[in-house]
C-alpha positions as CSV (number, residue, x, y, z in Angstrom):
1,X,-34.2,27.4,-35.2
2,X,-34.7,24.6,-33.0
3,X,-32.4,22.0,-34.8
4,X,-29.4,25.2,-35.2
5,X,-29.7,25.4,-31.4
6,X,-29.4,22.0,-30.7
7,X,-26.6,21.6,-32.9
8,X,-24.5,23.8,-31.6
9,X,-25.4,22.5,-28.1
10,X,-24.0,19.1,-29.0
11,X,-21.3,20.5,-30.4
12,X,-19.9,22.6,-27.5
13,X,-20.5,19.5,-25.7
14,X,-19.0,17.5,-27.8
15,X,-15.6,19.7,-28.4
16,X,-15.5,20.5,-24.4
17,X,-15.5,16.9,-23.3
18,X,-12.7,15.2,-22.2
19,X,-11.7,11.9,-24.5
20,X,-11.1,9.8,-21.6
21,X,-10.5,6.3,-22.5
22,X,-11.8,3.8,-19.9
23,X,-11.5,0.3,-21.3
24,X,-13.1,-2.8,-19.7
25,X,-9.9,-5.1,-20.0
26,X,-9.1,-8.3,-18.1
27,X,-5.8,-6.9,-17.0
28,X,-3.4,-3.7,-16.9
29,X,-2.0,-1.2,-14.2
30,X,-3.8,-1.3,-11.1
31,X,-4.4,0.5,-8.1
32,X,-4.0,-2.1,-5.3
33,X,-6.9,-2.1,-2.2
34,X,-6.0,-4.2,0.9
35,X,-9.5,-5.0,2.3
36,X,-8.7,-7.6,5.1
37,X,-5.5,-9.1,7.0
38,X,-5.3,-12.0,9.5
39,X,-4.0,-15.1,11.1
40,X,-4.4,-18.3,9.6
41,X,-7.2,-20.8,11.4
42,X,-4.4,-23.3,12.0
43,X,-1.4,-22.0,14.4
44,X,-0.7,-24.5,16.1
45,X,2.9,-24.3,17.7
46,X,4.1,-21.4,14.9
47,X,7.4,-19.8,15.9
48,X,6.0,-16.8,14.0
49,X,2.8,-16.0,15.0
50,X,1.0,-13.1,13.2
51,X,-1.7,-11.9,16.0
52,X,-3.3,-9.4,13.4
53,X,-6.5,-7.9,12.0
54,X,-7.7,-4.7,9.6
55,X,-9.8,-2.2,11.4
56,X,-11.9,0.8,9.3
57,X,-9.7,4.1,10.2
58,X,-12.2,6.1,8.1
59,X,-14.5,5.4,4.9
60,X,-11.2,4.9,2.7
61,X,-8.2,3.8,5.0
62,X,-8.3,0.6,6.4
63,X,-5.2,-0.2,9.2
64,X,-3.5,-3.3,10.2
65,X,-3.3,-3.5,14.1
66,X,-1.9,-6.1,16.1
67,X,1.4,-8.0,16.8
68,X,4.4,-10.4,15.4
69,X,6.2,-12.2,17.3
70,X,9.4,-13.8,16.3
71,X,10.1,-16.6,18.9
72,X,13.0,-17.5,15.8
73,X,15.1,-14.9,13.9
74,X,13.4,-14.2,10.8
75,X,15.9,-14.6,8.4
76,X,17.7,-16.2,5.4
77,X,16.7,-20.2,6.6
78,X,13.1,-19.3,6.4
79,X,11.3,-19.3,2.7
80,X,7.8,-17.7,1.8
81,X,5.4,-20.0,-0.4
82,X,3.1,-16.7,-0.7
83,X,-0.6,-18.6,-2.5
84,X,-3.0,-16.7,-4.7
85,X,-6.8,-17.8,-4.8
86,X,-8.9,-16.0,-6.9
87,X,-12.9,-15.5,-6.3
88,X,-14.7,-17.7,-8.3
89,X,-17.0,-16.1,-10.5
90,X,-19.7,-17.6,-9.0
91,X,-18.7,-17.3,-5.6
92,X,-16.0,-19.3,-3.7
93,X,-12.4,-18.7,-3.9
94,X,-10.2,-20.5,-6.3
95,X,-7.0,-22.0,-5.0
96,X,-3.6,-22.2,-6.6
97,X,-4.5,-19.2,-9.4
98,X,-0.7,-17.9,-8.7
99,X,2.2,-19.6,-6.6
100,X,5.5,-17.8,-5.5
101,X,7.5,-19.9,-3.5
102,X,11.1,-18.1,-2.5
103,X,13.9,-18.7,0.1
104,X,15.6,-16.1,1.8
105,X,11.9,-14.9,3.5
106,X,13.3,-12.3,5.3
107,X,15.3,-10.4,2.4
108,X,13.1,-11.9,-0.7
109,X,10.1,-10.2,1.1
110,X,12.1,-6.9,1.5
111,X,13.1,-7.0,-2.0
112,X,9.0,-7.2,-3.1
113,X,7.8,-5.2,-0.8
114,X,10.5,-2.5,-1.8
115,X,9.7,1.4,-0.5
116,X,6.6,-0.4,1.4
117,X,9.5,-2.6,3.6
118,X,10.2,0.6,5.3
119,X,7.0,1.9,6.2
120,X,5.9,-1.8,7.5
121,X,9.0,-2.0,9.5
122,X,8.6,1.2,11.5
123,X,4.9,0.9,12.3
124,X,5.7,-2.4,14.0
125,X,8.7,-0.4,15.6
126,X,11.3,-2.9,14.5
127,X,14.5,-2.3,15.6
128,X,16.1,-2.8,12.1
129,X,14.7,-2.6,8.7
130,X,17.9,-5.2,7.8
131,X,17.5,-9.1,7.6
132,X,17.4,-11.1,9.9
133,X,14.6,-9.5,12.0
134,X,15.7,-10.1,15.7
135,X,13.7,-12.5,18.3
136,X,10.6,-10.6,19.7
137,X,6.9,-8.7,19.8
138,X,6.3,-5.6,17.8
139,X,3.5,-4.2,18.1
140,X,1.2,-1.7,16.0
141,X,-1.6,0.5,16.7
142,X,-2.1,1.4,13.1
143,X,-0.1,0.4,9.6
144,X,-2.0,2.6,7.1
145,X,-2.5,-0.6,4.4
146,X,-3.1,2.1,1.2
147,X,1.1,2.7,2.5
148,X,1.6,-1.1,0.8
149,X,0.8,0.6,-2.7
150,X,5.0,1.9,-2.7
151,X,6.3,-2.0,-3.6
152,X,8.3,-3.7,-6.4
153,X,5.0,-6.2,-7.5
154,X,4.5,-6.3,-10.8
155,X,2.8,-2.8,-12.6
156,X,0.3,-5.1,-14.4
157,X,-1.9,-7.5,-13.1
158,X,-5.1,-9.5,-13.6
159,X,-8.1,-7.2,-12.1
160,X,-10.1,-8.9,-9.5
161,X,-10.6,-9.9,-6.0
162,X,-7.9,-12.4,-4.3
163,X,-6.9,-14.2,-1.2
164,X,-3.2,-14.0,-0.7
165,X,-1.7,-16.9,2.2
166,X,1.5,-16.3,3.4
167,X,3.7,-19.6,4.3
168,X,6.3,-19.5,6.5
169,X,8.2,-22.4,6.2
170,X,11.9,-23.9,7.7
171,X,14.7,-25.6,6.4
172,X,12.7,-29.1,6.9
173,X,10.0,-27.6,4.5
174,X,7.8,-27.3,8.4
175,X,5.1,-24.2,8.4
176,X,6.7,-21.8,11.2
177,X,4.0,-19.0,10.3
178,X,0.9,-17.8,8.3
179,X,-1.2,-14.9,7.6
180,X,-4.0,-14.2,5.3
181,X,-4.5,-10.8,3.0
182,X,-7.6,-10.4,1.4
183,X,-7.3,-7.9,-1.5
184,X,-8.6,-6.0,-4.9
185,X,-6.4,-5.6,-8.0
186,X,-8.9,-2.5,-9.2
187,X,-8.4,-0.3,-12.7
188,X,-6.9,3.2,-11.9
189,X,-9.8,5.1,-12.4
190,X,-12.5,2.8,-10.4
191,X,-13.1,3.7,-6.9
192,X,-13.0,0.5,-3.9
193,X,-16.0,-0.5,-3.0
């Protein structure tokens, strides 16, 4: 009587179970977690300076706060060398892992950032979500970062932690600006840590 029972226990359980495939692979679709932003360590006499930080809203939503100022147009003479490190996986971050290096900052970035452009632009309170981005300060008190999730990146991606830098650089190849993204390429049904 025993063994009936507990066959048809494993098999309710069995047939009610949802076949949920959860595999362990290096890479797929991701869900992308933005953990820290801020200024690159050396500043020293940038036209764009990027006086931000990330600040714990709640548990799950982390917000950008802070300023850019443009003391140059940000525009089509400026190019982005954007610089992927990966964590090492025994500790350490790994320069160089992925390199995108593209002129035209002002509309390449728009163009990546797609949907996400938008959202960025009016949290700062820019006057224009068109390149260039006119001479001044805009200021946030709060760019929900989960918001950043809405771009044109690629849909698959290596899982893992990275450091992302973002280069400013003019036409004589000179760093005008820099800011650091620390983020989590994470599979769609983990949870951030």
């Amino acid at each position: 009587m025993m063994i009936k029972t507990f066959g048809l226990v494993l098999f309710f359980s069995l047939s009610q179970s949802k076949n949920r495939f959860m595999p362990n692979l290096p890479l797929g679709e991701y869900c992308l977690v933005i953990d820290k932003v801020y200024r690159c360590e050396s500043r020293t006499n940038h036209t764009i300076q990027f006086n931000v930080y990330s600040s714990k809203k709640t548990s799950n939503i982390t917000e950008m706060k802070g300023n850019i100022t443009f003391l140059i147009p940000f525009d089509v003479n400026l190019t982005v060398d954007i610089n992927f490190s990966s964590w090492g996986s025994t500790g350490g971050w790994i320069p160089n892992y992925y390199i995108l290096i593209r002129k035209k900052a002002c509309s390449s970035l728009r163009n990546l950032y797609g949907n996400a452009w938008f959202k960025y632009i009016n949290a700062f309170n820019v006057p224009t979500d068109r390149c260039p981005t006119p001479v001044g300060t805009y200021i946030t008190s709060g760019y929900d970062l989960t918001k950043f999730e809405d771009n044109n990146l690629p849909k698959v991606f290596f899982y893992g932690k990275y450091k992302v830098v973002f280069h400013f650089k003019n036409v004589e190849n000179k760093v005008v600006g820099c800011m650091v993204a620390e983020l989590n390429f994470i599979r769609p049904w983990e949870t951030p840590i």
